[in-house]
N, C-alpha and C positions, 0 to 999 in steps of 0.2 A: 504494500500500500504506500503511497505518497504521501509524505509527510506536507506538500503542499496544498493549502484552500485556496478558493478561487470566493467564493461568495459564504454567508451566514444570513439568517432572516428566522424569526420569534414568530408562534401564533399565541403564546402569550406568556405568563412568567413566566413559566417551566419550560415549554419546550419550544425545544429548534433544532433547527436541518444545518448543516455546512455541507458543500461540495465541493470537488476539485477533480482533478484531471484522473484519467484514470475509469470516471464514473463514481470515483469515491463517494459515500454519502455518510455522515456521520449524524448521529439524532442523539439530542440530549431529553431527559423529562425530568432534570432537578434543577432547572437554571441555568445548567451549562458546568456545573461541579464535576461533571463524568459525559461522559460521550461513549457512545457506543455505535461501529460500524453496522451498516447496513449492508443487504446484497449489494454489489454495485452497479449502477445505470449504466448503458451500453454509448460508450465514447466519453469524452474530456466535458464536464456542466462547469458552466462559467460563470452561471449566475441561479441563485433561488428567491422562490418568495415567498411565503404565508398571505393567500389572499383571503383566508380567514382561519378561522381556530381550524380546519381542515383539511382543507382546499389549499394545493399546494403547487406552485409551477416548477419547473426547473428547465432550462435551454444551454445548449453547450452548440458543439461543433457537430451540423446536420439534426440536431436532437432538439425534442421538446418533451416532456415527461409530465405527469398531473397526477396528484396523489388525493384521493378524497376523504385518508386516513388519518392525516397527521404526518404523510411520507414515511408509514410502514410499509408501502404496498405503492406500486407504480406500475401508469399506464405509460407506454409511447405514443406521441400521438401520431395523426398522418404531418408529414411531414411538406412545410409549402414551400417551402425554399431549400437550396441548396447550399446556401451563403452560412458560416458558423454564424449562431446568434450570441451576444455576450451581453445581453441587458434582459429583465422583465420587466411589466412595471403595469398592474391594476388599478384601475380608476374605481371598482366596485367589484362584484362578485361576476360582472357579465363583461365587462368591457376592461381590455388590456391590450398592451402593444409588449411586439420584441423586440430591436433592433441588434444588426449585424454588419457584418462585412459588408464592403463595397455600397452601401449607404443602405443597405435592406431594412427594412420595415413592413412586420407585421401586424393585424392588430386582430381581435378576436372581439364580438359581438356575444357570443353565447359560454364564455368562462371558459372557452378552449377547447369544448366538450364535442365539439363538431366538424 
């Protein structure tokens, strides 16, 4: 495993996701006092988010991931671009963008789920 992160993001005091290259996922549920590896997501995530105590994005290089557990369990999603993305960022539970390489920009109307 890689000692390096790339991104961390809280769905509330206790817990939070970090990711990094690799796929690495690490999850805490006591504040971040202990961390414990996850399976790892398929290529390098370079950014996460908690878009609520659940619901959880994650984007790397060709990848998009969505957790509706708290990031025990992840989906891949369809994939709309080819470009690495290295940003997420939700406006609410439905509405979110990604952005990547070579100026790409995605955004999602329905939390990503489609």
């Amino acid at each position: 495993m890689s000692d390096t992160l790339l991104a961390v993001s809280f769905g509330d005091a206790e817990t939070g996701l970090a990711v990094g290259p690799g796929g690495v996922v690490l999850r805490t549920t006591d504040g971040g006092t202990t961390w414990v590896s996850q399976d790892p997501l398929v290529g390098c995530c370079f950014d996460v988010l908690f878009i609520d105590a659940n619901t959880v994005a994650a984007v790397g290089v060709n990848t998009i991931f969505r957790s509706t557990d708290g990031g025990v369990t992840w989906l891949e999603q369809e994939k709309p671009t080819f470009s690495g993305l290295l940003s997420v960022s939700f406006a609410d539970a439905d509405n979110g963008a990604a952005a990547g390489g070579n100026g790409t920009i995605i955004w999602t109307t329905d939390g990503g789920d489609g």
